[in-house]
VEXTORZA-64466 format. One record per residue (C-alpha): y negated, z, x. Coordinates in pm, whole numbers, plus 50000, padded with zeros to 5 digits. Layout:
BEGIN
Y | Z | X
...
//
This chain:
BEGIN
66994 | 81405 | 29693
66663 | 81593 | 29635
66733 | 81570 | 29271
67051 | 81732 | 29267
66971 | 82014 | 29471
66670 | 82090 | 29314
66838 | 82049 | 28960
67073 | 82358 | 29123
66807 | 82552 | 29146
66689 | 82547 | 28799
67013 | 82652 | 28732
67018 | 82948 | 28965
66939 | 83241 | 28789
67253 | 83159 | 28549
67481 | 83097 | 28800
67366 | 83469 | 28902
67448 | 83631 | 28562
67772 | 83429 | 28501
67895 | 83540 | 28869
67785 | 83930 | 28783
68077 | 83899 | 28468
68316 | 83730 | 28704
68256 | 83981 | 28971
68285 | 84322 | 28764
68550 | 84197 | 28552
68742 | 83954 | 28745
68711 | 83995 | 29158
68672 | 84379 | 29159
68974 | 84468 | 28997
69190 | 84192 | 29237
69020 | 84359 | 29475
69126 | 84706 | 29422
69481 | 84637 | 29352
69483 | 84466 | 29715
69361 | 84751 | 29857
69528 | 85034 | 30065
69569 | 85364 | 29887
69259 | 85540 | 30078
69063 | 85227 | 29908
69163 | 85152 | 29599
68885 | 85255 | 29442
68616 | 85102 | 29626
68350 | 84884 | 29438
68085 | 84648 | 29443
67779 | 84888 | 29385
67516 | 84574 | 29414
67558 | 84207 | 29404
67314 | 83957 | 29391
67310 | 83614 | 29515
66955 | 83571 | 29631
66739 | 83309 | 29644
66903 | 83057 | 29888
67073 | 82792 | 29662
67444 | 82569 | 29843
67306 | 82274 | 29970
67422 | 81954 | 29858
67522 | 81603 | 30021
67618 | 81399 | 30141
67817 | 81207 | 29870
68072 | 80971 | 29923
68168 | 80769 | 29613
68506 | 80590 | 29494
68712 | 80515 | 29176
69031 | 80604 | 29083
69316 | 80656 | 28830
69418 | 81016 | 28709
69712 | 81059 | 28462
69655 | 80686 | 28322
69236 | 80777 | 28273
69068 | 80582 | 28493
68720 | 80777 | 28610
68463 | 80723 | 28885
68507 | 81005 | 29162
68212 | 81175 | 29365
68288 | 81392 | 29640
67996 | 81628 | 29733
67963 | 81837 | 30075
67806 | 82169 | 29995
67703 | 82413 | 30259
67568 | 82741 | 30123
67425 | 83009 | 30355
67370 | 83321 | 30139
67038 | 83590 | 30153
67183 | 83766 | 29859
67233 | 84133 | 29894
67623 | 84237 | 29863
67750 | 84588 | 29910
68067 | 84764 | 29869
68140 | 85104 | 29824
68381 | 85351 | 29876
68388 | 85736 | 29840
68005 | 85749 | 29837
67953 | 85528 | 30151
67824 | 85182 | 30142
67851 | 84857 | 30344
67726 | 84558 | 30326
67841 | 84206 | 30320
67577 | 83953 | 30613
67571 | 83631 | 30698
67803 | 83519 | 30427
67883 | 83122 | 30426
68064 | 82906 | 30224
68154 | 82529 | 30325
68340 | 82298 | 30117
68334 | 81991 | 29898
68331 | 81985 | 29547
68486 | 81641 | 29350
68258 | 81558 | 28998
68493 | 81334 | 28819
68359 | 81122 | 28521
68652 | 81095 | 28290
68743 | 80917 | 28088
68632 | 80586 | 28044
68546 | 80426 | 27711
68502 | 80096 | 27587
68223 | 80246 | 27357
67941 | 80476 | 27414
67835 | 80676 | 27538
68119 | 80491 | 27781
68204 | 80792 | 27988
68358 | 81105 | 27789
68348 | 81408 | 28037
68291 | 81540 | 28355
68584 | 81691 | 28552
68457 | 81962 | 28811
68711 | 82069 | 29106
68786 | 82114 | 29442
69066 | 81968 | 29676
69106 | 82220 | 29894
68978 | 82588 | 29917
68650 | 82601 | 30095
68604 | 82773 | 30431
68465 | 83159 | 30381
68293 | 83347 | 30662
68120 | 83712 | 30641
68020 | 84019 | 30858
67940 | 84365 | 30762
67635 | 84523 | 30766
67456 | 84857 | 30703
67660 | 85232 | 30755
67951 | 85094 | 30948
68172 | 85445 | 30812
68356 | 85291 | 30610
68467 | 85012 | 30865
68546 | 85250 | 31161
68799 | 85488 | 30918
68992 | 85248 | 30777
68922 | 84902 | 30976
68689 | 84622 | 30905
68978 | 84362 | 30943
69130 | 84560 | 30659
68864 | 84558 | 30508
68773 | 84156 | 30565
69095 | 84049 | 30538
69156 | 84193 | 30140
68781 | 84099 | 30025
68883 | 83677 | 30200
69207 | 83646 | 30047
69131 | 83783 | 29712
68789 | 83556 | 29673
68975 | 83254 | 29823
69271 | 83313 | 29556
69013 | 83377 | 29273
68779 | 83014 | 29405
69145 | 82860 | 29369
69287 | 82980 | 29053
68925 | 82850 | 28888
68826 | 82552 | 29049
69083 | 82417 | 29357
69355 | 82132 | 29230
69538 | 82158 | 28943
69234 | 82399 | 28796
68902 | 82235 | 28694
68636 | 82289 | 28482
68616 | 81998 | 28211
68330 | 81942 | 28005
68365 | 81682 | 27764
68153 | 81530 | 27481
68454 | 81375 | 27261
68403 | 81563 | 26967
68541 | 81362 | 26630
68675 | 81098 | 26894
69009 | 81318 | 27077
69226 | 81118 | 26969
69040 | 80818 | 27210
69215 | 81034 | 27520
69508 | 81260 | 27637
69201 | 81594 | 27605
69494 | 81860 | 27781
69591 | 81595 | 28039
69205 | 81602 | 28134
69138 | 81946 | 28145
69500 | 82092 | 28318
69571 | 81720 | 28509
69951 | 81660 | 28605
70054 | 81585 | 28981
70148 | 81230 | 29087
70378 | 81320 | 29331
70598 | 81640 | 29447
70585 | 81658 | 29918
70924 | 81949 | 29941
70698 | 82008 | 30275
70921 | 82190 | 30557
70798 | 82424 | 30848
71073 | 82394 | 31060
71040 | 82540 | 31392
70763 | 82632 | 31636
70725 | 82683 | 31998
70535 | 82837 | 32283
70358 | 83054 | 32013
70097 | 83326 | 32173
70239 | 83652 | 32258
70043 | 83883 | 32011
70308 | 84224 | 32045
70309 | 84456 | 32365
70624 | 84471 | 32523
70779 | 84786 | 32756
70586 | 84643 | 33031
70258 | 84649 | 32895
70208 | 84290 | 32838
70172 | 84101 | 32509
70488 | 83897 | 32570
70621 | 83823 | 32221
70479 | 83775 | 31842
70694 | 83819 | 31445
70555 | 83493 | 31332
70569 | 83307 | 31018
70339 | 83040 | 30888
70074 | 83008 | 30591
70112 | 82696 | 30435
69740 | 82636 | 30152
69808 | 82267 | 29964
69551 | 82323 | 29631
69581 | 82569 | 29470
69926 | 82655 | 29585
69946 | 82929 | 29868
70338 | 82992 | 30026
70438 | 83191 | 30376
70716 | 83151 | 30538
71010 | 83424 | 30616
70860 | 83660 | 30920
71064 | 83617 | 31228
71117 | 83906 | 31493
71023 | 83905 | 31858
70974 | 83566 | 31910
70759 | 83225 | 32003
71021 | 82978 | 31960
71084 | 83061 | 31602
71315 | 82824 | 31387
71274 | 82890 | 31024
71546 | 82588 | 30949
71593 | 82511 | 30575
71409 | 82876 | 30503
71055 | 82712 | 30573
71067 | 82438 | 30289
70884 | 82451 | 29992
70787 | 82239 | 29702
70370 | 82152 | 29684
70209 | 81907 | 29381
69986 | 81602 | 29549
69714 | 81492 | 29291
69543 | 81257 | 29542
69651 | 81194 | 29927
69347 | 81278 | 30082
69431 | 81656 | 29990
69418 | 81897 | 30287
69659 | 82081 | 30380
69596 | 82411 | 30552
69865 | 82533 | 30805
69821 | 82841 | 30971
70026 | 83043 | 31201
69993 | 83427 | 31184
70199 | 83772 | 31377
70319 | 83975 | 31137
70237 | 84357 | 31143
70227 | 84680 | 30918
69965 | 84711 | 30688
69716 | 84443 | 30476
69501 | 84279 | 30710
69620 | 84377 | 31023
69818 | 84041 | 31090
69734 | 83845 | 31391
69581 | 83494 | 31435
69804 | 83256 | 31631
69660 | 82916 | 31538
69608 | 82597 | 31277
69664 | 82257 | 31257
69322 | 82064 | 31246
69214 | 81913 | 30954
69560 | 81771 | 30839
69589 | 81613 | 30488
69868 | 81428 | 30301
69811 | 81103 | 30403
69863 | 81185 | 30755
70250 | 81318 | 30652
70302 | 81016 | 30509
70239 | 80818 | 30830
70424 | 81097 | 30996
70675 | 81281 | 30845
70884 | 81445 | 31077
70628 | 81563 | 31379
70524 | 81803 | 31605
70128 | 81932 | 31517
69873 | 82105 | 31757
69778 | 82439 | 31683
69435 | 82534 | 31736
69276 | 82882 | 31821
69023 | 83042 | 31499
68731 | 82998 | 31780
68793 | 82611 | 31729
68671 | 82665 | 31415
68347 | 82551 | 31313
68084 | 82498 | 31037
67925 | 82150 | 31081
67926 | 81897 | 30815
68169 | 81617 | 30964
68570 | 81685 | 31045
68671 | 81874 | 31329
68798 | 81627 | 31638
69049 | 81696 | 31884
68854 | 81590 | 32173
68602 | 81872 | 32064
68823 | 82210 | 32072
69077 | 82095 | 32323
69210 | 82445 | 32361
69585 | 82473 | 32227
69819 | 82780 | 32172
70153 | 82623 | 32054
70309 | 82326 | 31800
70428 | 82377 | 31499
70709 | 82075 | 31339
70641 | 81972 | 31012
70903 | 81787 | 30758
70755 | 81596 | 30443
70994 | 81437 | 30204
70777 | 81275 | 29897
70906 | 81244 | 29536
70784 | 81090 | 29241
70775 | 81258 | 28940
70892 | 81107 | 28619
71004 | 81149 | 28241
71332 | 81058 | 28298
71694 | 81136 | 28487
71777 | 80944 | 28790
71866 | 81022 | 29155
71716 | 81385 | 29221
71660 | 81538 | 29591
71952 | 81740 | 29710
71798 | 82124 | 29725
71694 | 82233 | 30098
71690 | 82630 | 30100
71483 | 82779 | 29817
71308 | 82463 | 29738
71574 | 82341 | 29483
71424 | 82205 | 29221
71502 | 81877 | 29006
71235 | 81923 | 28746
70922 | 82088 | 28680
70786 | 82218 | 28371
70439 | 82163 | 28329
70311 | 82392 | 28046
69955 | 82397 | 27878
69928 | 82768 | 27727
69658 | 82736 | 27469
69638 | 83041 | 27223
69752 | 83237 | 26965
69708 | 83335 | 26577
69749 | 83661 | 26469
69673 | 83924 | 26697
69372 | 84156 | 26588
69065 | 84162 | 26825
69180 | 84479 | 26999
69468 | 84393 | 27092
69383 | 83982 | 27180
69142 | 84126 | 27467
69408 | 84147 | 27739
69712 | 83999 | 27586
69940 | 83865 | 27882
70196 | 83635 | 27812
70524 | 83575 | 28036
70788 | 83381 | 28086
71115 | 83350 | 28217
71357 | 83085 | 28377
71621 | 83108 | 28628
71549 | 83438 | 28715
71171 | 83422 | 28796
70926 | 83525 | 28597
70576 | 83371 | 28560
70283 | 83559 | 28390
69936 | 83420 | 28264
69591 | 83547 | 28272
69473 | 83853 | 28012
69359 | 83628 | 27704
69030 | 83653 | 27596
68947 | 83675 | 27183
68754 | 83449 | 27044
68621 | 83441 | 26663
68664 | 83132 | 26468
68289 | 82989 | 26436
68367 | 82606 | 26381
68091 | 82463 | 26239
68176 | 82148 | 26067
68108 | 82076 | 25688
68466 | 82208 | 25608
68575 | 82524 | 25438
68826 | 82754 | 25578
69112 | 82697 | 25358
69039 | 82301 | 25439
69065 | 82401 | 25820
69368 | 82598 | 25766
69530 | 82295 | 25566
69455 | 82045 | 25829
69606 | 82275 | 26098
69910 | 82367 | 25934
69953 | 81985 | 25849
69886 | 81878 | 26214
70062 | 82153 | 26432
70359 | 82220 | 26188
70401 | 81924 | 25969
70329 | 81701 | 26264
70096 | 81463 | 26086
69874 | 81190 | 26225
69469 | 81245 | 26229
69521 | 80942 | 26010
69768 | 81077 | 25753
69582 | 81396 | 25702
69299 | 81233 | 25655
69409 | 81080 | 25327
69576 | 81396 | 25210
69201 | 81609 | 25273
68975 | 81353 | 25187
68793 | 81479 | 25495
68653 | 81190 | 25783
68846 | 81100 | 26062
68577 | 81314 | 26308
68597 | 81605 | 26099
68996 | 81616 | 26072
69030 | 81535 | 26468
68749 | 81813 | 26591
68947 | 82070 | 26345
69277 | 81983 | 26468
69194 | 81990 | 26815
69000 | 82281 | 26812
69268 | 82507 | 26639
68977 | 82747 | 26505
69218 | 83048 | 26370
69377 | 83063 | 26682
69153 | 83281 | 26838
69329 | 83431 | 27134
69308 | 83205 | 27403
69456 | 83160 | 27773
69368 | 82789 | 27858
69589 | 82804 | 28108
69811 | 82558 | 28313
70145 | 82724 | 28439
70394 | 82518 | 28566
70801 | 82638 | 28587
71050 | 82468 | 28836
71356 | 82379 | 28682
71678 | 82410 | 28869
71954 | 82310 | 28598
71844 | 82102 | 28324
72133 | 82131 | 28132
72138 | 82508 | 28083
71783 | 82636 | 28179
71623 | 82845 | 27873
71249 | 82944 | 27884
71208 | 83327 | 27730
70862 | 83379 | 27618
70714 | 83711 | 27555
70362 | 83898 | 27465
70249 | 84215 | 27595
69901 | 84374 | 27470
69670 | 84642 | 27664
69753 | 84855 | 27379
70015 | 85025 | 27412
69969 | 85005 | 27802
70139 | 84661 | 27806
70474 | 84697 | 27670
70593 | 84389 | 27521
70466 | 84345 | 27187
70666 | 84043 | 27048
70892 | 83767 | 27221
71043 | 83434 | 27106
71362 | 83531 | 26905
71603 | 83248 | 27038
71489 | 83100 | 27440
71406 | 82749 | 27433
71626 | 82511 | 27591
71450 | 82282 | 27845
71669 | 82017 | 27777
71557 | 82009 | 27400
71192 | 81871 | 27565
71390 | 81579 | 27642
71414 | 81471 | 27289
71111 | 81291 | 27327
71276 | 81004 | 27474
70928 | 80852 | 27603
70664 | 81122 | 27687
70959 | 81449 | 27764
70695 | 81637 | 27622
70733 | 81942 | 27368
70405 | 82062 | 27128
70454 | 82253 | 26908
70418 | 82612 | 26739
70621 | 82926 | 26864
70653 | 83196 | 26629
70733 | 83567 | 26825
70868 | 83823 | 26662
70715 | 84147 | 26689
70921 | 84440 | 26878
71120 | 84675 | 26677
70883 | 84962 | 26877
70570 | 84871 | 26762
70408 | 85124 | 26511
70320 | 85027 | 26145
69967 | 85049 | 26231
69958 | 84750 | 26493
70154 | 84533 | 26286
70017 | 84159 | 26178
69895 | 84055 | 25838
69993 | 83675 | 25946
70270 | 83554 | 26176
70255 | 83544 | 26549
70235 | 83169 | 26636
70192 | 83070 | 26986
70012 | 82712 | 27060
70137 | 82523 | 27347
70247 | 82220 | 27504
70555 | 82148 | 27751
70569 | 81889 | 27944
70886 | 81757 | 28187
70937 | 81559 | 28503
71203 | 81488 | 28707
71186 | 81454 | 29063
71306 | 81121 | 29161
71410 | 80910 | 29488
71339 | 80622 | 29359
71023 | 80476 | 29485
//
């Protein structure tokens, strides 16, 4: 793979100015929020990756079926051992991140397939499971010996691990795709924000002879407050803490529901003892490389934990035979469901995980905001009592360059997104080609805040469930700025007696609060598309 890795390092010194935005803009404020009062305003005062590029192979190769698109798969080990320099800082005193070292695999997906060419149409980029992060500090150790370095460690992992999966672990992707004039050839938001096959309402159960990790009155670490860290994708879910014990039984309180996209997914259980303050919980033990597949051959079991120090970073899968040590078992319940546009025989709920349905919504953008106020914009929504918030939108100017005016572009998108005309139909109406109307219509080019976001909404009562949407801008300090007038009924997506799929236009209506000055010269509209399925016993 000489030719891979050395194409990486031509495109080093990009990946170093794309990571500086993501850094400043993105990690450092996660990071601060995270943070214990005393550091909250600590900072990254250098970052830069150095010279050392990930290393890449081996590759194993396969084919497979995503969503209906068939694609050739290639799964690539990467092992990166960073020289960069990284320092944080804190009330004028600086320490460094050393020995910093990533190791994971990273899936390039050619997708789709077409029976013309250039014959493939894009290249998915992902991950199945978060990779393995390790780090030390460096440098003036102040910092570290006031407040803690597993404080410190702790906050910098998690928030770097949740940022890797909210970008690039299962469901999230980057997709680049060279369809332009042709998007009607393939399902384009199916590719980029993929849907789950199946739905694995995955239950910790019990555990016993955990570690003692507490003192007791005699001096002796003789109990622990466990729960359990349960990492499938990109979704990350603890368990309730338990007092002063190493038998716990968490009973219908450890099940929750987790998406499988393929069943060679990992799935990361670890055991922790719970105590006051970030980072300061306790390591009690994981289960060894444990993915789906292995819950369907076993699905009710008792798993091995492992200590951290059986933890390693070579290239092949960790063996039994090689760590040997043990500190407990943990018994794990998997009951698989398929996922399907249509009503049938649902799983009865087990504790919180009581879904029938799952909403699976592509948030795309919106017209109408001004630039100020797009920068930021958060929108949220509510179901059943829980509320689910996107990203801060980013804005965008409208810079489509096709041989079309902008009253032509405006025609073609109010025909398409509101009339709910075919590429082919609009076509004869504009006089336009049949490339020029399905780039424009796809590309939505006065919408110009934009999320790109995949959220997905369980659904616990089809019949009456309502989705409130809502928009909130930096300015004024987030208040919400306009909502959807009348909540949408999740059972109307079932109208599409095929597809249970919604897309259309929401229009908000702006708060009653909101000066004169902020006010819109066009309507609100909000671009997105719902999508439904219904957990189902049936195999």
């Amino acid at each position: 793979l000489k030719w891979l890795n050395w194409m990486l390092e031509q495109f080093w010194p990009y990946v170093q100015k794309a990571s500086e935005t993501i850094v400043k803009e993105e990690l450092e404020p996660k990071i601060q929020a995270a943070m214990p009062g005393p550091l909250k305003h600590i900072r990254f005062s250098k970052f830069s990756l150095g010279t050392q590029t990930p290393v890449l192979g081996p590759v194993s190769v396969s084919h497979g079926k995503q969503n209906g698109h068939a694609g050739h798969e290639l799964d690539v080990k990467m092992v990166w051992h960073c020289n960069g320099e990284i320092v944080l800082e804190c009330a004028g005193v600086e320490v460094g991140l050393d020995a910093i070292q990533i190791d994971g695999e990273v899936r390039l997906q050619l997708r789709p397939l077409l029976n013309t060419f250039p014959v493939v149409g894009g290249l998915q980029i992902t991950m199945m499971s978060p990779p393995d992060l390790d780090f030390s500090f460096k440098g003036i150790l102040s910092l570290v010996q006031s407040f803690g370095s597993d404080i410190v460690a702790s906050v910098v992992r998690k928030v770097l691990a949740s940022q890797i999966s909210e970008r690039l672990v299962v469901p999230n992707q980057l997709f680049i795709h060279w369809m332009r004039g042709r998007e009607t050839e393939a399902d384009l938001e199916v590719l980029n924000f993929p849907q789950p096959e199946a739905i694995v309402r995955l239950g910790i159960t019990e555990a016993r002879e955990l570690r003692g990790a507490d003192w007791n009155y005699l001096g002796l670490k003789g109990t622990s407050d466990p729960y359990v860290s349960v990492h499938l994708g990109s979704r990350l879910w603890h368990t309730p803490v338990l007092q002063r014990t190493r038998f716990p039984n968490w009973g219908e309180a450890g099940f929750h529901d987790f998406f499988i996209f393929v069943p060679d997914q990992f799935v990361k259980i670890e055991v922790y003892d719970s105590d006051i303050g970030p980072g300061t919980d306790d390591f009690l033990g994981f289960v060894e490389d444990l993915r789906v597949i292995h819950l369907l051959k076993a699905p009710d079991d008792w798993w091995d934990l492992h200590p951290k120090s059986a933890r390693t970073r070579s290239a092949t899968p960790l063996s039994r035979s090689v760590t040997g040590q043990m500190c407990g078992q943990v018994h794990i319940v998997a009951h698989f469901y398929r996922l399907r546009p249509a009503l049938g025989r649902v799983p009865r709920p087990i504790g919180t995980a009581n879904a029938v349905a799952y909403a699976f919504i592509d948030l795309r953008s919106l017209r109408g905001l001004q630039p100020r106020q797009a920068d930021g914009a958060v929108i949220t929504l509510k179901l059943e009592g829980e509320t689910f918030r996107s990203r801060r939108g980013k804005y965008k100017a409208s810079n489509w360059e096709v041989s079309a005016n902008p009253c032509s572009q405006r025609l073609i998108e109010h025909l398409y997104n509101q009339k709910g005309k075919t590429i082919d139909e609009i076509v004869k109406i504009s006089g336009l080609s049949k490339e020029q109307v399905s780039a424009i219509a796809h590309a939505r080019p006065s919408f110009t805040t934009h999320w790109h976001q995949p959220m997905t909404v369980p659904v616990a009562d089809l019949e009456k469930a309502e989705l409130e949407i809502s928009l909130a801008t930096r300015r004024p300090h987030y208040k919400v700025f306009a909502s959807l007038k009348e909540p949408l009924k999740i059972k109307d997506v079932m109208n599409d007696k095929t597809k249970w799929q919604l897309d259309k236009l929401h229009t908000l209506e702006v708060e009653s609060h909101v000066e004169g000055h902020l006010l819109q010269q066009e309507k609100l509209e909000l671009s997105m598309r719902i999508t439904l399925r219904c957990l189902s016993l049936t195999p």
